[in-house]
C-alpha positions, 0 to 999 in steps of 0.5 A: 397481692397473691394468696398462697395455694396450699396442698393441704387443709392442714397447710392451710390451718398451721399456725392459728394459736390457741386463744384465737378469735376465729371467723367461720363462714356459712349460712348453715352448712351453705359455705360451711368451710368443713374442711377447713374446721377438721383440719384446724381439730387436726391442728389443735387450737384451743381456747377459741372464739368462734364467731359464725351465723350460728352454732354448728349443725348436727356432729359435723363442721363447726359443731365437730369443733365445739364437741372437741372442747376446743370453744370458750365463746361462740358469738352467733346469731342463731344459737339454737335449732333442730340440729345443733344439739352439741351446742345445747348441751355444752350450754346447759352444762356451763361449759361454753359461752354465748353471745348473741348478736342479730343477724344484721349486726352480727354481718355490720360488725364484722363490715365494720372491722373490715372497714376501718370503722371504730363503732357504729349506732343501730336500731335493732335490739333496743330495749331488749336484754341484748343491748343491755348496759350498751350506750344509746342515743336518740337520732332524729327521734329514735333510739339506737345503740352503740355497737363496736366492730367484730374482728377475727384474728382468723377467717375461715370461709368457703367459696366456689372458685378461686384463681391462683391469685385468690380471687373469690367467686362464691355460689348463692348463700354461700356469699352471706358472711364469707365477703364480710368475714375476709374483709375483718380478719388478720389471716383469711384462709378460703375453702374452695371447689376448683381452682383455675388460672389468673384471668379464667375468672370475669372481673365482673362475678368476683366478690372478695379480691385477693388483696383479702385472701391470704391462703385457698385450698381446693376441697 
């Protein structure tokens, strides 16, 4: 399978419709796919959930979107910090939702999805407010809890490098959510610094085939 190289952003935003459950990479601003998020306010799609590390940083990004009023749910894992003042406020004043997912499991849901696999049970969270309600089961004398896949309709992600099949190769913490999200979601469109010819990039260094990429634009 090869991706399409698109000239644009926009190009490589149109048609996510409103409504949409849309995975956006990075770790922090690391592998924030910016660009790709400013065209996708260009393009308008409202009404959506956004899964993500966390919650958007400062007025740029992911938190450019959220201050559009374009977000009914974020699903994250780090909702609040020094710079995600957008968010705070949309919370305080009940105009968003949130679910926080740790980190861990927010990455093994996404995996999951990607994966073909329909639940899976873990450890972490028992006995606190955010696996309330959800099943548990004891194994070999511990407790877990039922946790169902994560999966996006659209994947939005950044990464270093692609060929012109889309073959990815991302830089450091960029590569922490991006490889999973591409696996778990129906379109996946990559953000990237340059572009090279089939064959210029080592087998060995790249991290999500092309199989999972749908569109790359450079950025």
């Amino acid at each position: 399978m090869t991706a399409r190289i698109c000239e644009t952003a926009a190009e490589a935003v149109a048609g996510v419709e409103d409504g949409s459950t849309v995975l956006v990479g990075g770790f922090g601003m690391a592998g924030m796919p910016v660009r790709l998020v400013d065209a996708l306010i260009e393009q308008g799609a409202k009404d959506l959930t956004v899964v993500s590390n966390n919650a958007g940083n400062g007025d740029t990004g992911l938190a450019a979107l959220l201050a559009k009023g374009r977000v009914r749910k974020v699903i994250c894992s780090f909702p609040r910090q020094t710079d995600s003042w957008v968010f705070d406020g949309l919370y305080r004043a009940g105009k968003i939702e949130l679910e926080v997912v740790p980190q861990g499991n927010l990455a093994e849901r996404m995996r999951a999805a990607g994966a073909g696999i329909g639940a899976f049970f873990s450890p972490t969270g028992v006995g606190t407010p955010l696996t309330e309600g959800k099943e548990t089961r004891e194994i070999d004398g511990r407790t877990y809890v039922l946790e169902y896949p994560i999966r996006g309709d659209v994947a939005l992600i950044g990464a270093y490098r692609s060929d012109r099949m889309g073959n990815l190769v991302y830089r450091k913490t960029a590569r922490n959510f991006g490889p999973v999200m591409a696996t778990a979601a129906g379109l996946v469109v990559a953000q990237v610094s340059e572009i090279v010819e089939t064959g210029a990039l080592d087998p060995e260094a790249v991290v999500t085939p092309s199989i999972y990429v749908d569109r790359v634009v450079r950025a």
